[in-house]
Residue frames relative to the residue before (quaternion, step in Angstrom):
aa qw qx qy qz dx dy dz
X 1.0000 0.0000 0.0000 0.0000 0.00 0.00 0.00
X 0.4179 -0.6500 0.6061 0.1887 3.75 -1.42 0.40
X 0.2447 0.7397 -0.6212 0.0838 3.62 -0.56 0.78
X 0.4026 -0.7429 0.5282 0.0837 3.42 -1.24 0.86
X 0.1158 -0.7763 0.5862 0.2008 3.78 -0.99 0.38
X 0.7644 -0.4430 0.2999 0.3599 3.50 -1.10 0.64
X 0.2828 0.8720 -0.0028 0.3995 2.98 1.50 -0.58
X 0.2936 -0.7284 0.5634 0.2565 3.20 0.33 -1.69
X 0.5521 0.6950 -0.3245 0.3269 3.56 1.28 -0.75
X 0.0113 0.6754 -0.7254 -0.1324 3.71 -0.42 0.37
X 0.2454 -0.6652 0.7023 -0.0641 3.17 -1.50 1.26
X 0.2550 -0.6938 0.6712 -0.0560 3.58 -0.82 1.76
X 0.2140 0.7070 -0.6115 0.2835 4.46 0.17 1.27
X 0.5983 -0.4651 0.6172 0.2115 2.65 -1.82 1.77
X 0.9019 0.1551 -0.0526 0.3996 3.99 -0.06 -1.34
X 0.6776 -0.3386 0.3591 0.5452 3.72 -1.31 -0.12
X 0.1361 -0.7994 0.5851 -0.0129 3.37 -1.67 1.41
X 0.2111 -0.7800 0.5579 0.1893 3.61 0.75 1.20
X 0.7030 0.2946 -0.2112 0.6119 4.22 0.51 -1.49
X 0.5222 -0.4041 0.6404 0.3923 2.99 -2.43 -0.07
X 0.6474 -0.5903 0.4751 0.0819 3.13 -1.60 1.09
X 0.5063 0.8292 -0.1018 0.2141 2.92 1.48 -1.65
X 0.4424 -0.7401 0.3424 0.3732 3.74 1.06 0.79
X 0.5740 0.2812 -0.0894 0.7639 4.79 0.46 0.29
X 0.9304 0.2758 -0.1327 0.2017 3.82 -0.09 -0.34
X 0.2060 -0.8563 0.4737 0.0008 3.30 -0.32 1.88
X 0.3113 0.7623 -0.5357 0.1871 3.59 1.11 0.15
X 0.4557 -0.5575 0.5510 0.4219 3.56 -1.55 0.49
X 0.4428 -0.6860 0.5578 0.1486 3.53 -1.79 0.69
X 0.3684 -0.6679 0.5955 0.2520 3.43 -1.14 0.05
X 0.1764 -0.7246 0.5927 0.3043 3.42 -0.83 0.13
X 0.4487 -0.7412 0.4904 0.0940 3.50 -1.26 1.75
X 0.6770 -0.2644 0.3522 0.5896 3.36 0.73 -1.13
X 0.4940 -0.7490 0.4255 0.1177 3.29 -1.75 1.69
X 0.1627 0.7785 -0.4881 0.3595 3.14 1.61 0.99
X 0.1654 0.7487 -0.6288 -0.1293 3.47 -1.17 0.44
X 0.4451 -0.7282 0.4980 0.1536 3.37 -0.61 1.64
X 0.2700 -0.7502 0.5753 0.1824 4.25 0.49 0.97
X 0.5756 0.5894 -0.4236 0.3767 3.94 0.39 -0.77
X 0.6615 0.5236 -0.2369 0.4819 3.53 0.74 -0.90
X 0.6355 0.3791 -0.2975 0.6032 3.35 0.74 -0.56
X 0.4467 0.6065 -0.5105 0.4147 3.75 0.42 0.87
X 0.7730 0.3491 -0.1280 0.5140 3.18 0.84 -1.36
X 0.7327 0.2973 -0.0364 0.6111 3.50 1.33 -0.68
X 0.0478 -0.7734 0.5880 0.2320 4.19 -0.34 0.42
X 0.7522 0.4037 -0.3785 0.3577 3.54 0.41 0.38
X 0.5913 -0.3904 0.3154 0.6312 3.55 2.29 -0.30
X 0.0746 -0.7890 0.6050 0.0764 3.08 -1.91 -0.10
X 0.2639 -0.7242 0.5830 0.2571 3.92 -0.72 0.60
X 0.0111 -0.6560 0.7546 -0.0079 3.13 -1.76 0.47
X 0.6291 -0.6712 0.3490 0.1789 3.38 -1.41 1.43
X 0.4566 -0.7687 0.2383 0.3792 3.56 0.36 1.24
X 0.2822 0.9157 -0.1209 0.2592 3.37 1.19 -0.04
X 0.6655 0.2998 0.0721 0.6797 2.35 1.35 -2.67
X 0.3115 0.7478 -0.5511 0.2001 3.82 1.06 -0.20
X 0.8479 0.2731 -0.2669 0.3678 3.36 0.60 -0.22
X 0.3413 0.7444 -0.4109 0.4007 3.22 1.20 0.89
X 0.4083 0.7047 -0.2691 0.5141 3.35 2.17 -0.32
X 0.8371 0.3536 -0.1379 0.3940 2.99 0.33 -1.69
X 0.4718 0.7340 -0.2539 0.4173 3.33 1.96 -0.81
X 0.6344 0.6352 -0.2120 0.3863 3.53 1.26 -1.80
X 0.0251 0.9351 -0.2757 -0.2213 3.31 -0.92 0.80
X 0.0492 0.7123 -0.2964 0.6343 2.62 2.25 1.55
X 0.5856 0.5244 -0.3929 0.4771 3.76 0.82 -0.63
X 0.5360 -0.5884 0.5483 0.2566 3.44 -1.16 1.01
X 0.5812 -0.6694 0.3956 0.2400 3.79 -1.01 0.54
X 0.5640 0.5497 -0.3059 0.5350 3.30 1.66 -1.08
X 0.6093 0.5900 -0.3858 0.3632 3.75 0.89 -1.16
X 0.6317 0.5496 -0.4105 0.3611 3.43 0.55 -1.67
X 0.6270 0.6087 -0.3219 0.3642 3.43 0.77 -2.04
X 0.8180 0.3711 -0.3372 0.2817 3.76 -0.07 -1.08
X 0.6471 0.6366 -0.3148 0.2773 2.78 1.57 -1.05
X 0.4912 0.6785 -0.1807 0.5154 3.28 1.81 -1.18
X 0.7147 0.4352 -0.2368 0.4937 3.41 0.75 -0.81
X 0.5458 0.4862 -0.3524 0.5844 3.82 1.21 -0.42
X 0.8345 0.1314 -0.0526 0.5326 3.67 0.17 -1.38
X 0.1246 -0.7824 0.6062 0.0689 3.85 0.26 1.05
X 0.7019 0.5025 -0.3216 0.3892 3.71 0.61 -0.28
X 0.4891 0.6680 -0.4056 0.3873 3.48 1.37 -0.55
X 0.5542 -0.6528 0.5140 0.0504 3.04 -1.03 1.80
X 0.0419 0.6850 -0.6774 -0.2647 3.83 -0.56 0.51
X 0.3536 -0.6660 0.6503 0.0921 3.41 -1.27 0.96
């Protein structure tokens, strides 16, 4: 699942995430969407957050798998590629 903290933190989590994940950060999360993006759980087996910010450093990457970019795009349709 995808859940966000006030923050800014977008959190990429195999299970239910009541806190940010976000290494310093106990904010409560939202829950974005019951997508789970499985790539991510390569680098991380339980998930990982990144600072919504860099969200487009995904789509930016050109090493990123094609299917990734797609979902991610499809979660955040507004994300700017820069």
């Amino acid at each position: 699942m995808i859940y966000e903290c006030p923050s800014g933190h977008v959190c990429f989590s195999k299970g239910e995430l009541n806190n940010c994940a976000m290494r310093g950060c106990i904010k409560q999360t939202i829950a974005l969407s019951p997508t789970d993006i499985n790539w991510f759980y390569k680098i991380n087996n339980e998930g990982l957050c990144i600072n919504r910010d860099n969200l487009h450093m995904i789509i930016d990457d050109p090493n990123m798998p094609k299917n990734v970019k797609k979902q991610i795009e499809k979660i955040f349709p507004n994300l700017s590629k820069e």
